[in-house]
C-alpha positions as CSV (number, residue, x, y, z in Angstrom):
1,X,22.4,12.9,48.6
2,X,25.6,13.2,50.6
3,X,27.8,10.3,51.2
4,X,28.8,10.1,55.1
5,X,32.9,10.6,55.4
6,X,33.3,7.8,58.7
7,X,30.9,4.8,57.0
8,X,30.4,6.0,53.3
9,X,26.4,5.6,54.0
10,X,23.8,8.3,53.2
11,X,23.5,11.4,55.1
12,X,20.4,13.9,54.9
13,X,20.6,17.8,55.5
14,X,19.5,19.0,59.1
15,X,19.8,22.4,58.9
16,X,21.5,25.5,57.5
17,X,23.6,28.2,59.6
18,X,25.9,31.4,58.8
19,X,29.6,30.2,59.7
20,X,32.2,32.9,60.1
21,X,29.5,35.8,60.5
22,X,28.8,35.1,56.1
23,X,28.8,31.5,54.4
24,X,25.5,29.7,54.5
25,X,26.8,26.1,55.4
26,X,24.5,23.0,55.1
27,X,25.1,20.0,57.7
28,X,24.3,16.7,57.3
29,X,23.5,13.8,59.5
30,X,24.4,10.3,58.8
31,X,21.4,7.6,58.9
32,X,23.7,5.0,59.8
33,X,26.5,6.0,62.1
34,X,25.0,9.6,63.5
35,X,28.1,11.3,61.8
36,X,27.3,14.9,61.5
37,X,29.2,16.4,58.8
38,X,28.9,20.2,57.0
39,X,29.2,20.4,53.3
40,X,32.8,20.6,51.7
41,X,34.2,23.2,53.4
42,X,35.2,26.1,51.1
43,X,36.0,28.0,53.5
44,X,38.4,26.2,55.6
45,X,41.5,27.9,54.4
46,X,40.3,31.5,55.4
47,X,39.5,29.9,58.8
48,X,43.1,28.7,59.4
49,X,44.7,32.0,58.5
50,X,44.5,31.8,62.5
51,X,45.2,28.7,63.7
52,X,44.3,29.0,67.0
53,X,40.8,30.9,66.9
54,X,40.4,34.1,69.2
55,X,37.2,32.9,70.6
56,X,39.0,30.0,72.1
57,X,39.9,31.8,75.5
58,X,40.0,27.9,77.5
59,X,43.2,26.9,75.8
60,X,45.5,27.1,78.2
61,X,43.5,26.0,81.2
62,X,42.2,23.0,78.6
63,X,45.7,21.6,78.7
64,X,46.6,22.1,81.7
65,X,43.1,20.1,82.4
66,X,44.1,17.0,79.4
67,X,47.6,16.7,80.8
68,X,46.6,15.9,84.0
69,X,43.9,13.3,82.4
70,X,46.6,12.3,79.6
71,X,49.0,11.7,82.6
72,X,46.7,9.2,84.5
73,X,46.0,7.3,81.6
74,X,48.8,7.0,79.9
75,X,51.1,6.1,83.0
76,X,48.8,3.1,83.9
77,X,47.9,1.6,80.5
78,X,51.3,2.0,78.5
79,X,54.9,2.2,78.7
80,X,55.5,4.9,81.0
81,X,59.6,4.6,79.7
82,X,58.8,5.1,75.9
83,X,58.1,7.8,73.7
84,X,54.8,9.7,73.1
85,X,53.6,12.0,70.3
86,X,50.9,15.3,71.1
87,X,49.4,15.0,67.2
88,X,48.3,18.5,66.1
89,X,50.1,19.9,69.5
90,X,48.7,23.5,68.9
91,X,51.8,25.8,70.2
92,X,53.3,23.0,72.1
93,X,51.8,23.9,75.8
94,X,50.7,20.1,76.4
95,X,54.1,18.7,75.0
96,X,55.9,20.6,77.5
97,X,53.7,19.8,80.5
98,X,53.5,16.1,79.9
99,X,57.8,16.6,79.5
100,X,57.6,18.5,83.0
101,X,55.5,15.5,84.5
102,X,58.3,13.3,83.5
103,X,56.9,11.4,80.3
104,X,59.0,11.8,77.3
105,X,56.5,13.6,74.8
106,X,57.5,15.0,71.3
107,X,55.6,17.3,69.3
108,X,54.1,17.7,65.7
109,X,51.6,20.1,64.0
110,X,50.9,21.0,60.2
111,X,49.5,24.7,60.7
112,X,51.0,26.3,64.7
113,X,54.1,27.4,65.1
114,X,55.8,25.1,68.0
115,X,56.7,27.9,70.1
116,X,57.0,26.1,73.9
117,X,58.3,22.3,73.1
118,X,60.9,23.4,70.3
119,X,64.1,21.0,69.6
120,X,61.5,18.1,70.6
121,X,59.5,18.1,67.2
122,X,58.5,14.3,66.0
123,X,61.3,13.2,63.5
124,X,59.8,9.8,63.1
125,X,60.4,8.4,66.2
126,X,59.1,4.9,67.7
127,X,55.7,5.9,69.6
128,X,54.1,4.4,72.3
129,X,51.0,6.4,72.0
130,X,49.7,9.6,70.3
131,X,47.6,11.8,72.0
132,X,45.2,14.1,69.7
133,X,43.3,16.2,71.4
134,X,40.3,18.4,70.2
135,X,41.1,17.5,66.5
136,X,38.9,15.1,65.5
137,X,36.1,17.9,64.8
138,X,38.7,19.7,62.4
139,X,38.7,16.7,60.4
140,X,37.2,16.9,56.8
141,X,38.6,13.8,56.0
142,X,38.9,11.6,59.1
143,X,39.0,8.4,57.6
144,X,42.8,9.7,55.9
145,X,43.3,11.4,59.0
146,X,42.9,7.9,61.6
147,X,45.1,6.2,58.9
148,X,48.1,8.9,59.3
149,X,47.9,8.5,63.3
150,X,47.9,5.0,63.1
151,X,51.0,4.9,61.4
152,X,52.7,6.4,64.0
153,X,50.6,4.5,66.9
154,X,47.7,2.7,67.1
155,X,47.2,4.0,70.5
156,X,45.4,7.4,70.3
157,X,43.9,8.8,73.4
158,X,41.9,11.6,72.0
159,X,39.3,14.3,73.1
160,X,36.0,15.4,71.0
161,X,32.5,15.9,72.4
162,X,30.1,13.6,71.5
163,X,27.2,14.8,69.7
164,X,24.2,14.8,72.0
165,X,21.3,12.7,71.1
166,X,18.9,14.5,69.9
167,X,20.7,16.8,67.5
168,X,21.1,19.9,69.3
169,X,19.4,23.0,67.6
170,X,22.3,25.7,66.2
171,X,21.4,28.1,69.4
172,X,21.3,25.8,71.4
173,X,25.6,23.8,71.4
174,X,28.6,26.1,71.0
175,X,30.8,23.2,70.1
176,X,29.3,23.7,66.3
177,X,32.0,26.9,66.1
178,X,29.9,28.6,63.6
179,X,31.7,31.7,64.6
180,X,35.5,30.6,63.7
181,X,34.3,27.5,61.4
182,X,36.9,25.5,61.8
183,X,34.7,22.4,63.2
184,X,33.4,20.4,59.9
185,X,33.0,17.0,61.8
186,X,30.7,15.7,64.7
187,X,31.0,12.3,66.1
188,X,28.4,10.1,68.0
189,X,29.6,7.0,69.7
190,X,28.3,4.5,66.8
191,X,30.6,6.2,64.3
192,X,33.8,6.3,66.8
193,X,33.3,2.7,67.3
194,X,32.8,2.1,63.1
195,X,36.1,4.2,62.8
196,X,37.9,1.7,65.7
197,X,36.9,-1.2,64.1
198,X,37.6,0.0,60.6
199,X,41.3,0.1,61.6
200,X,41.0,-3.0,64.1
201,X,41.0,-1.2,66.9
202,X,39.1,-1.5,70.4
203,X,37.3,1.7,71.3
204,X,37.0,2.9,74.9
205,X,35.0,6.6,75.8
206,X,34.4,8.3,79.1
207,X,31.1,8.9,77.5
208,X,31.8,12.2,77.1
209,X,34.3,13.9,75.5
210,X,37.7,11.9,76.2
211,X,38.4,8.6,74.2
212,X,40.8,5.7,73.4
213,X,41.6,3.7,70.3
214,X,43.9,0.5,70.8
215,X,44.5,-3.1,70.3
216,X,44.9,-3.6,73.3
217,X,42.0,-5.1,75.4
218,X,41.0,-2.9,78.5
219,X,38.5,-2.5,81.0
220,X,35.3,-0.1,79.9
221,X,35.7,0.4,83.9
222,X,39.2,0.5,84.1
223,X,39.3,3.7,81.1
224,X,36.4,5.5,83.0
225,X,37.6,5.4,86.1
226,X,41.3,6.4,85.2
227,X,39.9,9.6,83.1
228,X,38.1,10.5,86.7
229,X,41.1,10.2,88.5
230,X,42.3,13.9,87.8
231,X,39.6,15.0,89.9
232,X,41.5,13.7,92.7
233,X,45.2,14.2,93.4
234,X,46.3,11.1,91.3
235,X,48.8,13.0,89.3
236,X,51.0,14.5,92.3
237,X,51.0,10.9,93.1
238,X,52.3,9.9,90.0
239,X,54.8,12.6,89.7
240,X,57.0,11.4,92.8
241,X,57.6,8.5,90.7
242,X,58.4,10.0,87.4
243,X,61.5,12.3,87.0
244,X,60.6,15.8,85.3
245,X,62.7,16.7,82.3
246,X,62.0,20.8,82.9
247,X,66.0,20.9,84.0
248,X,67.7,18.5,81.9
249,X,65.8,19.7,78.8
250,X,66.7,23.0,80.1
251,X,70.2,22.0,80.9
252,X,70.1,19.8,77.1
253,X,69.9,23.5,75.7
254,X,72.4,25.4,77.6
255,X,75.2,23.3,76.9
256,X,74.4,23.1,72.6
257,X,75.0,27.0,73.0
């Protein structure tokens, strides 16, 4: 029996399937929560050798995509005038467009190299809100990972994709990453909303793949609708109201030479 790593119930063994083109990996699906979680993953230090995996082609035009999301949402629900943290900010793209929108965004990741938002790496600042995004399925612990975000912010706007119901077949969801293997966890909705309430925290979701945790009490309807506004021109909008720091982090630069 393995023990499920979000509610600590049983979880049974759906299938078996070559990650990284040569370890036979078992998953297993919680009974309880609908947690789907692979085996201890041996190999998750030879998977990180590259942190950003080559068959990953979207990640530029994904943040491009979150910021404008991120932008919306974070601009209407929180202080728009504090501080905010990209968690696991890959090479620092996000951090520097959400700085070029005007929101004052640091930066912090264990394994990239910060190569476009350097001299704004997290120090231990206050934080409104941390964004995390596509993370939470390169959690093998998440339970220890929730608990480090939350104490830097217990509001995390985050992006994973919920695992359809029924289990996709290996063939038939890419989002499994067999081929890089660096995606060990797989969340339904029940086990998002047992990991909110395990750290007292309300849970909103698009339904899809972009999330909130927070204390603070929102509209289902309210979270929906603002993570459809980038569809529309909302963020232009916002941006004649917010002052973008490309120049005067530029300038901030120029004169420490």
């Amino acid at each position: 029996m393995v023990t499920c790593n979000i509610c600590q119930n049983r979880s049974h063994k759906v299938f078996r399937h070559e990650v990284r083109g040569k370890y036979a990996v078992e998953y297993f699906l919680c009974d309880n929560c609908g947690f789907l979680q692979t085996e201890s993953p041996f190999w998750i230090k030879e998977a990180y050798e590259d942190p950003i995996n080559l068959s990953d082609t979207g990640y530029v035009t994904r943040n491009v995509y979150l910021s404008r999301r991120a932008l919306i949402i974070l601009y209407f629900l929180f202080d728009r005038q504090a501080r905010f943290l990209d968690y696991a900010g890959g090479y620092g793209i996000l951090t520097r467009l959400m700085r070029d929108y005007g929101l004052d965004f640091l930066w912090s990741d264990e394994y990239t190299p910060n190569l476009f938002a350097r001299g704004f790496e997290f120090k231990g600042e206050d934080i409104e809100a941390v964004t995390c995004f596509e993370c939470f399925e390169h959690f093998v612990d998440p339970l220890t990972e929730i608990k480090k975000i939350t104490a830097i912010s217990k509001n995390i706007l985050f992006s994973t994709t919920l695992l359809p119901d029924p289990l996709p077949s290996p063939e038939a969801w890419d989002y499994y990453g067999f081929e890089h293997g660096q995606h060990v966890a797989f969340y339904s909705k029940k086990s998002l909303e047992h990991l909110a309430r395990a750290h007292n925290l309300n849970f909103y979701t698009n339904g899809l793949n972009l999330h909130l945790f927070t204390p603070k009490p929102i509209s289902d309807i309210l979270f929906k609708t603002l993570s459809l506004a980038s569809r529309f021109p909302m963020g232009r909008i916002l941006r004649m109201f917010l002052e973008s720091k490309m120049t005067s982090d530029s300038r901030r630069f120029s004169v420490s030479r």
